[in-house]
C-alpha positions in Angstrom: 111.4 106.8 88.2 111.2 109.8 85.9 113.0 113.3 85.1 112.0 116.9 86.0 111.2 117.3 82.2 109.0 114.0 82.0 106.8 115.1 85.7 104.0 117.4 83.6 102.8 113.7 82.1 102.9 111.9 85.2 100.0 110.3 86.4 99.7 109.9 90.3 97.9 107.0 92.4 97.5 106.5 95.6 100.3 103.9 95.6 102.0 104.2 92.2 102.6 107.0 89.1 102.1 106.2 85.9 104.0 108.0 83.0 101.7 107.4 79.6 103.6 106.2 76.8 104.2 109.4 74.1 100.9 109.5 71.9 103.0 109.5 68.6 104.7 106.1 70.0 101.6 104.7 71.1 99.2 105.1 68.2 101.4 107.2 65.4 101.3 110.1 64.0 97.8 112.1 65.4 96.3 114.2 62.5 93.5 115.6 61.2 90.3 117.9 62.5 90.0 115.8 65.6 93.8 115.2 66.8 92.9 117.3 70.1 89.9 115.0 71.1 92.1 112.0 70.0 94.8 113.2 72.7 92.4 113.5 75.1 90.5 110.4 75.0 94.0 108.2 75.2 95.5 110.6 78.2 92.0 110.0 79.7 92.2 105.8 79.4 95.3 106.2 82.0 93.7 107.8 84.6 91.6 105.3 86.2 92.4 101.4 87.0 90.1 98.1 86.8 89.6 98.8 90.7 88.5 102.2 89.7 91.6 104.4 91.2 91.4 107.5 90.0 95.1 109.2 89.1 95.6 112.7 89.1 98.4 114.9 87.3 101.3 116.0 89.6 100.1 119.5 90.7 104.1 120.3 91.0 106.9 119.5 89.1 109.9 117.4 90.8 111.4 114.2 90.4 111.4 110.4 91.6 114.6 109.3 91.0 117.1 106.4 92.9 118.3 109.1 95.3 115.4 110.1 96.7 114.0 106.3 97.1 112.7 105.0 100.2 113.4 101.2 100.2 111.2 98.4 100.8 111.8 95.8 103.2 111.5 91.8 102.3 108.6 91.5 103.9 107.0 94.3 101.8 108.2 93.1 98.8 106.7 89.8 99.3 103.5 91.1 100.0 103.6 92.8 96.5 104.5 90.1 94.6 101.8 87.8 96.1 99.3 90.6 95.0 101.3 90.0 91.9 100.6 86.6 91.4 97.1 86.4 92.8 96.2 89.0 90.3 97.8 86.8 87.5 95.7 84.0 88.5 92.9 85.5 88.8 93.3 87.2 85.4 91.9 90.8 87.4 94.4 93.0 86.1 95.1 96.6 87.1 94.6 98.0 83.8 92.6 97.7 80.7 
């Protein structure tokens, strides 16, 4: 889920978004002559999975939040935890 505020970072996939962590958190405190191309090379590592999805930015700003949710059946979530698990065993995980 994520705010109004946070929806300009959001990263969307086909089946999931993805909100990057904040650059200062991630790595520190970006300095120096090249802090723009440092930005831009760790945005750009959250854009595309293992599998090769490609995410995009929200073109519009809104928010995902409980009351809005759409809610999975059993079923569903069983589904998504075996994909889960396989990928665990297999050690072929979304991300890098």
């Amino acid at each position: 889920m994520f705010s109004l505020e946070e929806s300009s970072e959001i990263i969307e996939f086909d089946n999931f978004f993805i909100l990057p962590p904040l650059l200062e958190f991630f790595i520190g405190r970006i300095s120096g002559k090249d802090k723009n191309l440092t930005q831009k090379i760790i945005k750009n590592k959250f854009m595309k999975t293992n599998h090769h999805e490609v995410g995009q930015k929200l073109k519009e700003r809104y928010r995902y939040s409980s009351g809005s949710n759409t809610f999975l059946t059993i079923k569903e979530i069983s589904a998504i935890n075996n994909k889960i698990i396989n990928s665990i065993e297999k050690k072929d995980f979304l991300f890098f």
